[in-house]
matplotlib code that plots the C-alpha trace (Angstrom):
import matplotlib.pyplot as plt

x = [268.9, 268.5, 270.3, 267.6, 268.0, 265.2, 265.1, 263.0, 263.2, 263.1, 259.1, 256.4, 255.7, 259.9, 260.5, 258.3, 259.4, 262.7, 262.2, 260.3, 262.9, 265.0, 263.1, 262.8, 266.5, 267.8, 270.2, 269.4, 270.5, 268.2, 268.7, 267.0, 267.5, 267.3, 268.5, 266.0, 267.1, 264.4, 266.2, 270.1, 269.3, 269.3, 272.3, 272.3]
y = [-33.4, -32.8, -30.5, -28.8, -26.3, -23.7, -21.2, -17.7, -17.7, -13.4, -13.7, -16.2, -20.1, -20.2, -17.8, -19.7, -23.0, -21.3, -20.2, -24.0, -26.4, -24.0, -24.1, -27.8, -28.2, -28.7, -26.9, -24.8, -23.3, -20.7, -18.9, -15.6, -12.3, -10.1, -11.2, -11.1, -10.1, -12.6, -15.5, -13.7, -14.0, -17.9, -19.5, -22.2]
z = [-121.6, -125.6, -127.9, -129.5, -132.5, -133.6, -135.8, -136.2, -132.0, -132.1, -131.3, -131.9, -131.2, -132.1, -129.1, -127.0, -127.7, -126.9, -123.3, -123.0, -123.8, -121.6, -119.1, -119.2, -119.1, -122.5, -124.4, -127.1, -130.0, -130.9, -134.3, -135.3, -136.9, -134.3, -130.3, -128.1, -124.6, -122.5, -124.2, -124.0, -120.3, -120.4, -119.6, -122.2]

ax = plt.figure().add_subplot(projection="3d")
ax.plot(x, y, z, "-o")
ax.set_aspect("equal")
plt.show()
């Protein structure tokens, strides 16, 4: 398991990268502008 940080994760390839590393396990820090409520409803 990785700490990953990305930024601009409201929509796009950061949002999907987002729900991936998620997915896959890893803890993420995502940083954006606006919250988007698919990735609020991730745990980590």
């Amino acid at each position: 398991m990785k700490n990953i940080i990305i930024t601009g994760t409201s929509r796009g390839i950061g949002y999907e990268l987002a729900l991936e590393f998620a997915a896959a396990g890893h803890n993420v820090l995502a940083l954006s502008r606006k919250q988007p409520q698919a990735l609020l409803e991730n745990e980590n």
